[in-house]
N, C-alpha and C positions, 0 to 999 in steps of 0.2 A: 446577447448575453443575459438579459432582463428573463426571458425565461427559464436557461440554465441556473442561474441563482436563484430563483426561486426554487426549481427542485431539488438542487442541492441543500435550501435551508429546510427542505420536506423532509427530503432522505437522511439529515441527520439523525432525527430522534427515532428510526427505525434500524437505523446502521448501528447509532453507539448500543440501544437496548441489545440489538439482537449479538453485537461482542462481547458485551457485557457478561447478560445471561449465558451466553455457549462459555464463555472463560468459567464460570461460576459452576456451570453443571458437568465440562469435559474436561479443565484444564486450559489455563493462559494458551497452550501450543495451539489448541484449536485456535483460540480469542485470534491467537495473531495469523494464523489462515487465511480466517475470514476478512481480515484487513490487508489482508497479501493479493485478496481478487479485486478483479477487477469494477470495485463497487459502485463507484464513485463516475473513476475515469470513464469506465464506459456508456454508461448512459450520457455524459458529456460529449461525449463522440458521437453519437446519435443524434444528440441536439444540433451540435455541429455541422453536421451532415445536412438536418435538414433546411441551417439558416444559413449555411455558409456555402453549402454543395458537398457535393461526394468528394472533387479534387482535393477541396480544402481539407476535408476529411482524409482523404488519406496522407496526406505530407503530413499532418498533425498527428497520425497514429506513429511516425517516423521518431517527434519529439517526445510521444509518452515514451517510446522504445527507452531513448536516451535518458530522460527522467527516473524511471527504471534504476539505471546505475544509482540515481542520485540518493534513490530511496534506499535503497539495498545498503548504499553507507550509513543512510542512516542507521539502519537498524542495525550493522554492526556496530559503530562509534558507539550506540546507545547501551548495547550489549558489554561492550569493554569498559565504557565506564562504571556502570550498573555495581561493575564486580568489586569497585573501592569506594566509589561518591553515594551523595543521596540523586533525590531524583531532578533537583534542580542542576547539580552538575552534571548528570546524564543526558538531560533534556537539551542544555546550554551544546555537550558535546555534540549531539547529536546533530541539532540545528546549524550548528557552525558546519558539520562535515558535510550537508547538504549544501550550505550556499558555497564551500569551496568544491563542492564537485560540481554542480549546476557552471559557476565559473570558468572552471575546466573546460567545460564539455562544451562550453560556447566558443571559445579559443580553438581547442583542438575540432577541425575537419576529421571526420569520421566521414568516409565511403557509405554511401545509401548502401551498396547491399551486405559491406562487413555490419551493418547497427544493430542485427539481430546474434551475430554470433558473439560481437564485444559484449552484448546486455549479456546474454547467458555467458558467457564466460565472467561476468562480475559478479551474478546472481549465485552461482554454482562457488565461486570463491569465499563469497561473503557466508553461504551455510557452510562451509569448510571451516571460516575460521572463526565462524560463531562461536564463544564459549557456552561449555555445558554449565546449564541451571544449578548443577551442585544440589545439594537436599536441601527443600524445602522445610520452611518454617514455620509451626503453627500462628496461626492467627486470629485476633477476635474477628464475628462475621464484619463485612463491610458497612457501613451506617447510614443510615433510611435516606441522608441527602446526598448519596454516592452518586447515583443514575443521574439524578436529575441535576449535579453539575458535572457531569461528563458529557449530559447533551445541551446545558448552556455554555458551557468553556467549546465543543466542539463546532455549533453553529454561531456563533462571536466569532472564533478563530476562521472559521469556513467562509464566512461574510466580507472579515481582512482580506484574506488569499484572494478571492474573488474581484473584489472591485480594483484590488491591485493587479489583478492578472488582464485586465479588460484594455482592450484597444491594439491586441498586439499582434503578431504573425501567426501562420500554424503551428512551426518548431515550436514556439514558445509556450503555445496555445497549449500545444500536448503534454511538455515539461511540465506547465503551471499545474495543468490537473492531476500529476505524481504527487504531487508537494504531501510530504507526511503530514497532515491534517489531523486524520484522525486517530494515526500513530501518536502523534505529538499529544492527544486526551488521553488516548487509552494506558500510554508505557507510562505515564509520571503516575496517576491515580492506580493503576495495578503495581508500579514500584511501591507507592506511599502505603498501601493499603494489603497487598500480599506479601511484598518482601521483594529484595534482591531474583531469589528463584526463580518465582512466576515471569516475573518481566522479562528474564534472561531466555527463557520456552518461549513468551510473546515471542519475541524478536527472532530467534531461530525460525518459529510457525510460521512470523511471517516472512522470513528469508524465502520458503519453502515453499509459502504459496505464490509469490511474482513470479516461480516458472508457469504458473496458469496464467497469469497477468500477462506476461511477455507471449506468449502463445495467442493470446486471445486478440492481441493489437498485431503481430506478426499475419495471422490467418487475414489480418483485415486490410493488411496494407497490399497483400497478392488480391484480393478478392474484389475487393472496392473498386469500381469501374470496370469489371469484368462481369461481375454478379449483375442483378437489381440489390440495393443497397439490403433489403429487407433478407435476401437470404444471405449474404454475406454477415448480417450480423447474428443471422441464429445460427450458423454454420461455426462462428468465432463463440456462439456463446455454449455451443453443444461439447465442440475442443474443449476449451476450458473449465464447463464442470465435469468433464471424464475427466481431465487428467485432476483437475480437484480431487475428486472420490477417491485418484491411485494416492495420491499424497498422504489425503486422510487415511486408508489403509494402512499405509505404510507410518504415518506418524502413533497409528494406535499399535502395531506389531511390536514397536521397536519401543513402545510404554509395557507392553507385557512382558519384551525379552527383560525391561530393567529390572519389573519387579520380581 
């Protein structure tokens, strides 16, 4: 796990810039995209694979599945509250409706091969019943020490998850690498700092992007032990940025039809 933590504390401050910046130049919808793929979790998966083995890798791509659900609530919960609270009651909801879905989901036996159609039927729900952004509201720009504590709040927060998630199964292994991270940075400082709106397109965006996510850990859980690992995961990561690019297509159509 000593090396996974350390890339994950690498990959923060390339992850939060690079949300950051795309929210700032395309719109929060993209921002929350890109925190819909598989950023994080997957190169975790990789690690995994190569210090734990391919098996353990794959039963562990079973857990991110299920994690998945947990994340998707979040960004609804985060989204409904969004529309009355500030971003601390947003956050508080959000956070809660994850440890009560993670709880769930440890209780409830879920079938190995129903786990790919429950995620997509929860992820498929959750942009259903995403509320719309409603109009956006000017704002002064964001202030020169935005970035840089959204990648110290992000890698602090990343460091917790981490040494708490250590010592435990693959199920777990897979769920803990879902854990909204670096949702939990991006929605409160895009709430506090664009408004209500923006954060409300986050959270849709990134409803929209775990069908890439779930695709990408789905390809890997048939593939893993069948492949050599090495093409199983560029096979999972080729899937998931096409159907990324159809998403992004489709999220910029449907920004032209509005205006």
């Amino acid at each position: 796990m000593g090396t996974i933590l350390v890339f994950k504390l690498l990959t923060m401050p390339v992850v939060m810039t690079t949300a950051t910046l795309a929210g700032r130049r395309f719109g929060p919808a993209v921002a929350g995209l890109i925190l819909g793929l598989p950023i994080v979790s997957g190169p975790i998966s990789v690690f995994v694979a190569i210090e734990q083995g391919v098996p353990f890798a794959q039963r562990a791509a079973t857990g991110t599945l299920l994690g998945l659900i947990a994340l998707a609530a979040y960004a609804l919960a985060y989204g409904h509250a969004a529309q009355r609270l500030g971003w601390i009651g947003s956050l508080v909801c959000g956070l809660a409706t994850t440890v009560v879905s993670v709880t769930l989901l440890n209780v409830v036996e879920i079938p190995e091969p129903a786990v790919i159609w429950v995620t997509c039927a929860a992820v498929a729900a959750v942009i259903w019943l995403c509320p719309g952004p409603g109009e956006p509201v000017a704002r002064p720009p964001a202030p020169g020490w935005d970035l840089p504590a959204r990648i110290a709040v992000a890698t602090a927060f990343m460091l917790t998850v981490t040494v708490a998630a250590e010592a435990i199964g693959p199920a777990m292994t897979g769920m803990a690498s879902t854990f909204p991270v670096m949702l939990s940075v991006m929605a409160p400082f895009t709430h506090r700092v664009e408004g209500r709106a923006a954060v409300v397109a986050m959270m849709r965006g990134c409803a929209e992007g775990l069908v890439t996510f779930a695709l990408f850990f789905q390809v890997l859980r048939l593939l893993l032990g069948v492949l050599p690992p090495v093409a199983a995961y560029l096979i999972a990561l080729a899937a998931s940025l096409a159907l990324a690019l159809v998403v992004l297509l489709l999220q910029r159509r449907r920004a032209v039809a509005v205006r």
